[in-house]
N, C-alpha and C positions, 0 to 999 in steps of 0.2 A: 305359371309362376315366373318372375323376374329372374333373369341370371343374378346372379349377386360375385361380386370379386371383393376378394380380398388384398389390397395392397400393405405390404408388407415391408417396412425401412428399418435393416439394421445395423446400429452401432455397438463402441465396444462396450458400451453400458446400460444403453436401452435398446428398445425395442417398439417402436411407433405401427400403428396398423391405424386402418381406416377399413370401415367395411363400406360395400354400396352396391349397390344395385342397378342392371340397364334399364334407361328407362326416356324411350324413344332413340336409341341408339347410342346415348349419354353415360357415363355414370355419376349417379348421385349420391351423395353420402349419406348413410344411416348412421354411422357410429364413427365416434371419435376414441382411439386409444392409448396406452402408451405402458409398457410393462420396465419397470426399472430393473435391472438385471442384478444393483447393488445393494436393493430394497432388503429389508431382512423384517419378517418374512417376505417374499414375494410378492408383489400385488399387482393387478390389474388396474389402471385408472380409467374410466370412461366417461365421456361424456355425450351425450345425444339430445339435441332438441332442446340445449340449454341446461340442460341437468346434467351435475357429475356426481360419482361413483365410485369407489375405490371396493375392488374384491380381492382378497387373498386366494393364491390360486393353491395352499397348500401341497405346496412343492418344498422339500426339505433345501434344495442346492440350486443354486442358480444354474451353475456350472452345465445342469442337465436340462440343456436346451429344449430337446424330445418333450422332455416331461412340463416345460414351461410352454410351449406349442401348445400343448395339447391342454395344459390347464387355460388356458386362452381360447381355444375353441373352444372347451365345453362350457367357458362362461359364458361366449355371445351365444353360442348354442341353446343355452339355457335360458337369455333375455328375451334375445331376438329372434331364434330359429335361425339355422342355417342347411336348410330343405335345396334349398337355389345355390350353394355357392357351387358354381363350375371355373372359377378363374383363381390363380395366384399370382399376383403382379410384384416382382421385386425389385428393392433399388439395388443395382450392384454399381459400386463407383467405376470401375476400369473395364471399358469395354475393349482397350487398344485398340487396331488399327480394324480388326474383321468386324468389328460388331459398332454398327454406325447408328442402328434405328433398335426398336424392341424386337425382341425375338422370342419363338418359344422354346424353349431350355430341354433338352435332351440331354442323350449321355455326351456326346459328340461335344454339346454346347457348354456342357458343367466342365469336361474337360479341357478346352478351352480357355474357359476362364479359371480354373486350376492353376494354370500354367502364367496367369498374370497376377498371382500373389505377392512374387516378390517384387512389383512394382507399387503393389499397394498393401503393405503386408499388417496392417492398422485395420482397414477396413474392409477388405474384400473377405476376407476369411469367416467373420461372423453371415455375413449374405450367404456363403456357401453353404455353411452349419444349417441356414433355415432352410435353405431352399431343399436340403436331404432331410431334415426332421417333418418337412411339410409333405415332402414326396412319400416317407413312411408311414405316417397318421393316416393322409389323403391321395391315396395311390390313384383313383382317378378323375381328379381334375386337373383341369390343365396350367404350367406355371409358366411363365414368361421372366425375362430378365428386361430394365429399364436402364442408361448408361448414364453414369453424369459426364465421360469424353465424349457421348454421342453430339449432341449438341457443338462442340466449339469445335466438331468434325470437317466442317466448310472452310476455317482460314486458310487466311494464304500463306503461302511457301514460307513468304519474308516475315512470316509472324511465330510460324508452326517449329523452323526450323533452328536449330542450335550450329554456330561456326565452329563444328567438328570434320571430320572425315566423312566427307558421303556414304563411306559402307559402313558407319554407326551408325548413320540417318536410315538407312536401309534396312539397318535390325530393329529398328522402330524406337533409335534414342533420337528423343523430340517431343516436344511440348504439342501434349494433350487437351488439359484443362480441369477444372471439377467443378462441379455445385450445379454440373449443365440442368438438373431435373429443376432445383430452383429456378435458375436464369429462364429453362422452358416458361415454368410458370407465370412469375412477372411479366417476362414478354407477351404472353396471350391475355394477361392484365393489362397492361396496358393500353395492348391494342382494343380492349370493350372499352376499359375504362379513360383513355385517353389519346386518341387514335391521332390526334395532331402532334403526341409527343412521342406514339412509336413509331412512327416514320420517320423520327430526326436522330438526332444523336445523343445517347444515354449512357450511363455509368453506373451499373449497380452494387452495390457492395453488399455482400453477402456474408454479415459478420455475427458470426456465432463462434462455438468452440476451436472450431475450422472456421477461419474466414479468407474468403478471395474477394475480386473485384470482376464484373465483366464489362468490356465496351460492345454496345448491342446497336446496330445501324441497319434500321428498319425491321428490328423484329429478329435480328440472326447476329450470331456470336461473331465479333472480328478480331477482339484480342481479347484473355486471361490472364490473371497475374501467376496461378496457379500453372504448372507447367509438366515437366513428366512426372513429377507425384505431387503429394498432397501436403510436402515440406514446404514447398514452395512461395513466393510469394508476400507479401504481409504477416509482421509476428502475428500469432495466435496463440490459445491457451497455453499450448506443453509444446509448440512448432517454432522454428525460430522463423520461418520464412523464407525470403533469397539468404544466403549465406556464400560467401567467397569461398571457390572450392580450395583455393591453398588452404583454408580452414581445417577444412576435410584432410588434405595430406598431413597437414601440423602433426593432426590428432592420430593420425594412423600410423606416423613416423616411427622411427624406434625410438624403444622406451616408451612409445605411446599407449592408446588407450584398442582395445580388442574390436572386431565389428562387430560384435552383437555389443559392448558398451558405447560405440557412438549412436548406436541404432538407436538404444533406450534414449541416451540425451534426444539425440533430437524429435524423437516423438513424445517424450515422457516427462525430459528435465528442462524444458528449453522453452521459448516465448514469452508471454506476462508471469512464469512460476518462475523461470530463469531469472529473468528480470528484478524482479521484487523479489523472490527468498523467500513470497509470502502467501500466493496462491495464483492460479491462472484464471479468476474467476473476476469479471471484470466487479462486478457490486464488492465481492471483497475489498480491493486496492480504492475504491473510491470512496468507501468508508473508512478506510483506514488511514492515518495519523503518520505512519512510517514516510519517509521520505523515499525510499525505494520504492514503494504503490504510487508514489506519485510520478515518477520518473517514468515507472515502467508505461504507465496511461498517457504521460506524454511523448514517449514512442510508439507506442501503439496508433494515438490518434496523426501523430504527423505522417506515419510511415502508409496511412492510406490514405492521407489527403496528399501524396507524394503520388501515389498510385494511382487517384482522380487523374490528376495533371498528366502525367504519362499516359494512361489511357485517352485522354483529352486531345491527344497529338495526334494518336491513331484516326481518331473520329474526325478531326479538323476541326473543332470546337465541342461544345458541351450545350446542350438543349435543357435536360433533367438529369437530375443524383437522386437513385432510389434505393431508400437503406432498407434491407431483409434480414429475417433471420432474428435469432434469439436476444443478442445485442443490438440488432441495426432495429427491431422494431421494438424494443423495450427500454432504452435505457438515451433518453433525450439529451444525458449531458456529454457523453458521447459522439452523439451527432453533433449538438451544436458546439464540440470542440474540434473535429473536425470540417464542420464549416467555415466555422474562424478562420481555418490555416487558407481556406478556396476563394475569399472575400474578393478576390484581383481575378477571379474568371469568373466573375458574377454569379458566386455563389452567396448570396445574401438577400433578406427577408425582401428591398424589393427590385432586388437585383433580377436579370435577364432570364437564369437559370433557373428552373423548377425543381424545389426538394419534396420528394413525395415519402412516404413511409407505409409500402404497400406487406404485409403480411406472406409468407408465402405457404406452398401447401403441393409437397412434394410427393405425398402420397397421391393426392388428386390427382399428378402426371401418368402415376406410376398406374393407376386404375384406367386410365383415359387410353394409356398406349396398350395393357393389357387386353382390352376390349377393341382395340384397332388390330391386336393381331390376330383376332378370332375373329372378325368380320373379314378379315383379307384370307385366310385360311379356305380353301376349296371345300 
């Protein structure tokens, strides 16, 4: 019988799985999934082989993760069998400085990453949730963690590092990275799918609810917009992006606003919702009529075609711009309004530069290194 893994990516509102199977040392996918956490009732979506699916997992409360786990197994259970599965593959975004490749998750290693919550305190926390609701169901298979810092682990000093005091640099305040299990994946697209343009220099934008940028020079990360968290960077849905930290003292001055109330703004109230008053949903503001949807889309798109060109410096020109992700690969007026702003570095239809629009598939990472740490395992 195939081993079968389960890779598992969780946000603060969904829940994406992938099932698959080894199969010549590979894993291949069987099932496509995705559980909305927000859903009322709860339901499972699947798709396999071209057919989707939607099951209600009769779970009264989202809230009880346990119980939404388990109505998820017993439905692929029920479709497909799960006689095979021996692996859990997870995405946790913060791997900080010890954890550079996948690994498999112990008590040692769950505590570990415990302890970098509050750098990622959005997304780490749900990963943690599955990885104990999955350990309780299926006590013995084996689960692994996936990093999205692992990848943009390799930069240099002059990239990685912030003009602070070396003994903050020390406590490991420093730019990280995120979206690495994406950027993994383009990259090894690339390289089947266009091998003369992952040896050159690339810029991929990775724009969904979270969105970053990466400069990729032959296949490996050399700079991030994204930095020691996931504020960083380019506005986003509820994120505001780079922000001037006198911002930050403004707000926390006296008379000011409490930390856990600039926490919410900047994860919650801030980015394209900040912006427009009207939602953080890009199709929202670009059907919309408001003048503030429009504004806010046209910061959004300059402030990453602002982000091309910076990354463009890093790399010493620009080869390909390849847009990923929920925005970068579904929503075309997007792209070609940030092309417009890149038309002077040859971004244009038949200009120098290559715009590709590759799909990405961050569960396939997560199954692929999961299955690499059980073949390396004695």
């Amino acid at each position: 019988m195939p081993t079968e893994i389960l890779a598992l990516n969780a946000g603060s509102s969904s829940i994406k799985l992938g099932l698959f199977e080894e199969r010549s040392g590979r894993a291949v996918r069987r099932v496509k999934a995705a559980l909305d956490l927000k859903g009322r009732p709860p339901a499972l979506r699947l798709e396999a082989e071209g057919v989707s699916d939607t099951v209600e997992l009769g779970v009264a409360h989202a809230g009880d993760l346990r119980a939404m786990l388990d109505g998820c197994l017993r439905v692929l259970d029920d479709r497909l069998g799960l006689d095979g599965l021996a692996l859990a593959g997870h995405r946790v975004v913060h791997g900080g400085e010890a954890f550079t490749g996948p690994v498999r998750i112990t008590e040692e290693v769950l505590a570990a990453l415990e302890a970098l919550v509050p750098l990622a305190p959005l997304h780490q926390p749900p990963a943690l949730r599955l990885i104990e609701a999955m350990g309780a169901l299926r006590p013995g298979i084996v689960q692994t963690a996936s990093f999205d810092t692992a990848f943009h682990a390799g930069q240099a000093d002059r990239v990685r590092r912030f003009a602070l005091p070396r003994a903050l640099h020390d406590r490991g305040i420093k730019r990280y990275g995120f979206h690495g299990l994406s950027y993994r994946f383009i990259a090894d697209a690339l390289r089947l799918g266009h091998p003369e343009l992952a040896a050159g220099r690339v810029v991929v934008a990775h724009l969904g609810s979270g969105a970053s940028l990466c400069a990729l020079r032959d296949g490996a990360s050399v700079e991030t917009t994204m930095g020691f968290s996931a504020l960083d960077g380019v506005p986003m849905a509820t994120r505001p992006g780079a922000l001037d930290a006198g911002v930050l003292l403004h707000l926390l001055g006296p008379d000011g606003m409490a930390v856990e109330e600039v926490e919410d703004l900047l994860y919650h109230r801030a980015g394209l919702l900040g912006l427009s008053g009207i939602s953080g949903d890009t199709r929202d503001l670009l059907a919309s009529a408001d003048p503030a949807a429009a504004k806010a889309i046209d910061i959004f798109t300059f402030r990453i075609a602002q982000a091309v060109a910076s990354l463009s410096v890093t790399l010493g020109g620009l080869d390909a711009l390849v847009f990923t992700a929920g925005i970068g690969e579904h929503q075309p007026e997007i792209r070609d309004r940030i092309c417009d702003h890149l038309r002077w570095l040859g971004v244009a239809p038949d200009g120098p530069v290559t715009v590709l629009v590759i799909p990405t598939d961050e569960e396939q990472v997560v199954a692929d290194e999961a299955l690499r740490v059980r073949i390396a395992e004695p």
